[in-house]
N, C-alpha and C positions, 0 to 999 in steps of 0.2 A: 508435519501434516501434509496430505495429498491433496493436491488441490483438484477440482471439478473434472478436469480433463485431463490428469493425469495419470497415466498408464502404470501400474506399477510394477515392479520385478515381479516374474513369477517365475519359480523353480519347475514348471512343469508346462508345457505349453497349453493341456487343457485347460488351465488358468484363464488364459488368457483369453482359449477359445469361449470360456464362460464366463470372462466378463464381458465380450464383443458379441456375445448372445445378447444380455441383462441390455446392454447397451441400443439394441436397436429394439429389444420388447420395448422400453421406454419409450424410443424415440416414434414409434408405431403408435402408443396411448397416448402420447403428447399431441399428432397430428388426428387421432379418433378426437379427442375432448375436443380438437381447436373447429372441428364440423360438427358438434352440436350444436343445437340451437343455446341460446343464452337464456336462460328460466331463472338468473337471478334477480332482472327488474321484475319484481310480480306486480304489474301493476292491471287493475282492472277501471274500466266505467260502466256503471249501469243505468241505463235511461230509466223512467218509469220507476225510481227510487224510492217515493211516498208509495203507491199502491202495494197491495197484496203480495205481490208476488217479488215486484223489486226490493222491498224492507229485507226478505228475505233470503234474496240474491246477494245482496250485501253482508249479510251477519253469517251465509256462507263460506264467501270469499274472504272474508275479516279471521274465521276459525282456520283458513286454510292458509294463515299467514300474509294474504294479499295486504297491497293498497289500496283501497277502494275507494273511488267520490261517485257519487250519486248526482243524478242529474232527479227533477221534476219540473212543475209549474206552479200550476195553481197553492200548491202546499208545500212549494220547495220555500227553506228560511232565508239562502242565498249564505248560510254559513254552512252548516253541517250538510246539506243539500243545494248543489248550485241548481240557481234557476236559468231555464235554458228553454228558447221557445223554438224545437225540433222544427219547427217550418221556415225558421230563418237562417241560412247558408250560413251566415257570416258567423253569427255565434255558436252552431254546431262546433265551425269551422276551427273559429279562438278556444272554445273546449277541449277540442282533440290535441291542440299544437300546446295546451296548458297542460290538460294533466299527462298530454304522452301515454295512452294508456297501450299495453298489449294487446287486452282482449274488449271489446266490445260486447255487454249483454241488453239487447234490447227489447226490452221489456216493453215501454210504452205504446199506449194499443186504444182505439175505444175498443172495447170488449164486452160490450153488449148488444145482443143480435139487435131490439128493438129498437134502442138510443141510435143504431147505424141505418136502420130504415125510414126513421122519423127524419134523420139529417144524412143523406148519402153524401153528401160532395163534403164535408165534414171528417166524416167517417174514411172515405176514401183520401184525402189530407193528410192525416195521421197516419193509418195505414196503410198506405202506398206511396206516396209522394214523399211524406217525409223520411218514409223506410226506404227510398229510392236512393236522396241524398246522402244519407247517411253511409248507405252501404259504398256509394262513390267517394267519399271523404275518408272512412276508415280504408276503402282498398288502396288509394291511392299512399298512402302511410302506412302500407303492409301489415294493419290491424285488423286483430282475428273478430270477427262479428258474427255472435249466435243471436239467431232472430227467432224470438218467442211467437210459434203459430199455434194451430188451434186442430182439433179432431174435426171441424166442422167443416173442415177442405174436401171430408169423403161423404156421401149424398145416405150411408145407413141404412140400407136398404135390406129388411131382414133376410136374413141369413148370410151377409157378404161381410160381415165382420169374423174375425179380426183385420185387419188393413195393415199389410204391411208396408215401409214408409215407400216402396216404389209402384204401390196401386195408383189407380189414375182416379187423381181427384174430382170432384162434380157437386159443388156445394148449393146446398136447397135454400141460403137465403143469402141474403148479400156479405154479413161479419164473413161468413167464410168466404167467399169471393174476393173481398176486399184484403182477407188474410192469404189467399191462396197468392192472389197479385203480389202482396208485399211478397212472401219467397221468389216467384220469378225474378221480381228486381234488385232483391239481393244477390240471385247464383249469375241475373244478366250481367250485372255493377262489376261483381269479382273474375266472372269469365271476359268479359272487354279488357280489364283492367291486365288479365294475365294473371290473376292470381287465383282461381279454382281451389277451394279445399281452405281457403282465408274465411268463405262466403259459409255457416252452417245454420241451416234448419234445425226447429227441435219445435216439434209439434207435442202438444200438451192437451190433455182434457180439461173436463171442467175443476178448480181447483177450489181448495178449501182450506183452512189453517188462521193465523192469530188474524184477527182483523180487529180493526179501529174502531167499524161500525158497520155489524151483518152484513148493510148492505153492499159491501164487499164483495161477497162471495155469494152465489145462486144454490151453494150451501147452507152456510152459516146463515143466511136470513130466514132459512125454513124455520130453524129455533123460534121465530119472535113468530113465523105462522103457529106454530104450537101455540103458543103462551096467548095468541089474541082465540085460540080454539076455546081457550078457558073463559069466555064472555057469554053471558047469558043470552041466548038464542043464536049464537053462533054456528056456521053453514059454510064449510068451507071443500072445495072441488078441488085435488090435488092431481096432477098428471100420474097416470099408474099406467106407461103406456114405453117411454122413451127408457131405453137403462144408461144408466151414468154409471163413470168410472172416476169416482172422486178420487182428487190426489193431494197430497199436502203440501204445503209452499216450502217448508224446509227441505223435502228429499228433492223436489224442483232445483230448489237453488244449489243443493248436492252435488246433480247429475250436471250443472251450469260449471261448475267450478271442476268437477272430473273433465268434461268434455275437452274446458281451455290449457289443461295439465295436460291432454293428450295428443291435442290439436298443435299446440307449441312447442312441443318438445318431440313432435317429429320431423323428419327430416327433407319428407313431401308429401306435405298435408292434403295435397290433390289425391292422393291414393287413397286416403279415409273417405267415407259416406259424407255427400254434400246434405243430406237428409237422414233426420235422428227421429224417432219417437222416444216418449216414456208415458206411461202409466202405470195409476195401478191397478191391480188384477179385482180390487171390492168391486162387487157391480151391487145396485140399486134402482130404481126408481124413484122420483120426488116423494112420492106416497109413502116409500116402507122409508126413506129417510125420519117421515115424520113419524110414522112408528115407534124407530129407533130413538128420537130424539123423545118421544114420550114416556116410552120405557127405562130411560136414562134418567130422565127430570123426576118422575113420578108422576106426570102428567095425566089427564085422559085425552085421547085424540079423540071420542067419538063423535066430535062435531068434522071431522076432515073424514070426506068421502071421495073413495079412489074415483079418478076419471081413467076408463079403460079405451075411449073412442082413440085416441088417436089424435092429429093433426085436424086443425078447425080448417077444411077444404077455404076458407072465404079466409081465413090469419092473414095478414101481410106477411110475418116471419112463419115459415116452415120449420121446423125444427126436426131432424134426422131419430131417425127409431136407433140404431144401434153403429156408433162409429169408433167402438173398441182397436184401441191402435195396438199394434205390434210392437214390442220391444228389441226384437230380433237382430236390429244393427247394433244397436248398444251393444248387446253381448257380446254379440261379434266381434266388434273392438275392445274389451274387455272392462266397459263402464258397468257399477252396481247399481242394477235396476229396482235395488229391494225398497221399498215403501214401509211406511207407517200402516196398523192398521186403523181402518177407518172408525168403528167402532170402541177400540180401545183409546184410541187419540181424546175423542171426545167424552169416554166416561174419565177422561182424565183433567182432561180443561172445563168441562161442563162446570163447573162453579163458577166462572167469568160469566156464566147467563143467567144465574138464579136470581129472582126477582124477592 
């Protein structure tokens, strides 16, 4: 038998010269492997676990072989879901150093324009501040952090849509403000830190998909406006004004788990886009939503009547006419941007609402 390193007779010197070739192609792939990144811990955490969008960040990453633990609060069981109070240093801190994760998906957010104006310093807590800390605890642990923001960073101003992700943001109420800040402090956290390209945006529209309870989603609750349309002398003023680009939580949690496969397993991640969009291409209105969602059920809407003005001038929240994001970097780096469509999804699930 020949052992590992030994040379064996050869009657012809090209022999030789062809195994002292084979010998350094090897030894060439042995020293490529030993500089790639290591993609065998897959391990992921996702904040904002219980909500909409985090359920589904997880059962992403779970299809795509990960580990996954989930963080939440309110509705975290502290088994299946740790509970974890994102304003507190200390236990962010024991989270990160317990589960070791790779990538960071940070989901957790208030995410509702109004609920952020009624309580701003609240609002800005969660979305800034505790998006602050985070992003300094995962940089400092060489953990990749995608931070969930919002279309509502761009001010919608008809006809300046689509946005691509390096237009200059100008948000018309404070959620987008308070989301715009969280990305500052996540690209500031990872550029102090030295680490550039650890820190990723991924700006999202308004989302829709399985929820616990409508009011979840600014979607999915239009369904239960239908169904109260159906009450005797019912009168209902629906926005026919703003167009939405509803997207569903599972191709979300898709592009969440492509981004961390592509982000990890390069070789300097500063090179890729600090800033990602995705949506999808359905556009709507609140109004023909309930259309749809009538024509779906069997329903009659003619108690919902479009409201075509626009922005109430006196609102506390502004709400943007048209903040259709660009998909344009995704591609670029070679993430699938394709989506569910919106009206088949729902003549598909639409049984979960029938009363």
């Amino acid at each position: 038998m020949i052992s590992t390193f030994e040379v064996p007779q050869a009657p012809h010197c090209c022999q030789l010269q062809s195994f002292n070739l084979n010998w350094l192609q090897l030894h060439n792939l042995v020293q490529l492997i030993e500089k790639l990144p290591d993609m065998s811990d897959k391990t992921a955490l996702v904040t904002g676990a219980t909500g909409l969008l985090g359920r589904q960040v997880v059962k992403a990453f779970k299809r795509g072989d990960w580990k996954v633990t989930g963080t939440g609060y309110s509705r975290a069981d502290g088994s299946s879901i740790l509970r974890v109070d994102l304003l507190k240093q200390d236990q962010v801190a024991a989270t990160l150093d317990k589960v070791k994760p790779r990538v960071v998906v940070h989901c957790a957010a208030n995410r509702f324009p109004d609920m952020c104006d009624k309580d701003p310093r609240a609002a800005r807590a969660i979305n800034v501040e505790a998006t602050r800390m985070l992003a300094s605890l995962c940089a400092a642990r060489n953990i990749l952090l995608i931070y969930i923001s919002t279309d509502y960073v761009f001010p919608g101003k008809p006809g300046d849509a689509p946005y691509e992700a390096d237009a200059k943001p100008q948000p018309t109420n404070l959620y987008g403000q308070t989301k715009l800040d969280g990305e500052h402090v996540v690209l500031e956290e990872y550029q102090k830190a030295g680490k550039a390209g650890l820190g990723v945006v991924l700006r999202v529209p308004v989302l829709y998909g399985d929820a616990e309870v409508p009011s979840e989603s600014a979607v999915n609750v239009l369904m239960e406006t239908v169904w109260k349309a159906q009450e005797p002398g019912a009168k209902i003023k629906m926005d026919h004004w703003a167009l939405r680009y509803p997207t569903n939580t599972e191709d979300v949690g898709r592009v969440c788990r492509d981004i961390a496969a592509k982000y990890l397993s390069s070789k300097d991640p500063s090179t890729l886009p600090h800033i990602l969009q995705f949506s999808s291409e359905d556009r709507y209105t609140k109004y023909e939503i309930c259309q749809l969602f009538g024509e779906i059920m069997g329903l009659s809407t003619a108690a919902i009547e479009p409201n075509t003005e626009g922005n109430d001038p006196n609102a506390s929240v502004q709400r943007p006419y048209d903040c259709h994001l660009s998909t344009k970097a995704l591609k670029d780096i070679g993430i699938d941007v394709s989506t569910q469509d919106f009206s088949g999804w729902w003549r598909w699930n639409v049984k979960a609402f029938r009363k």
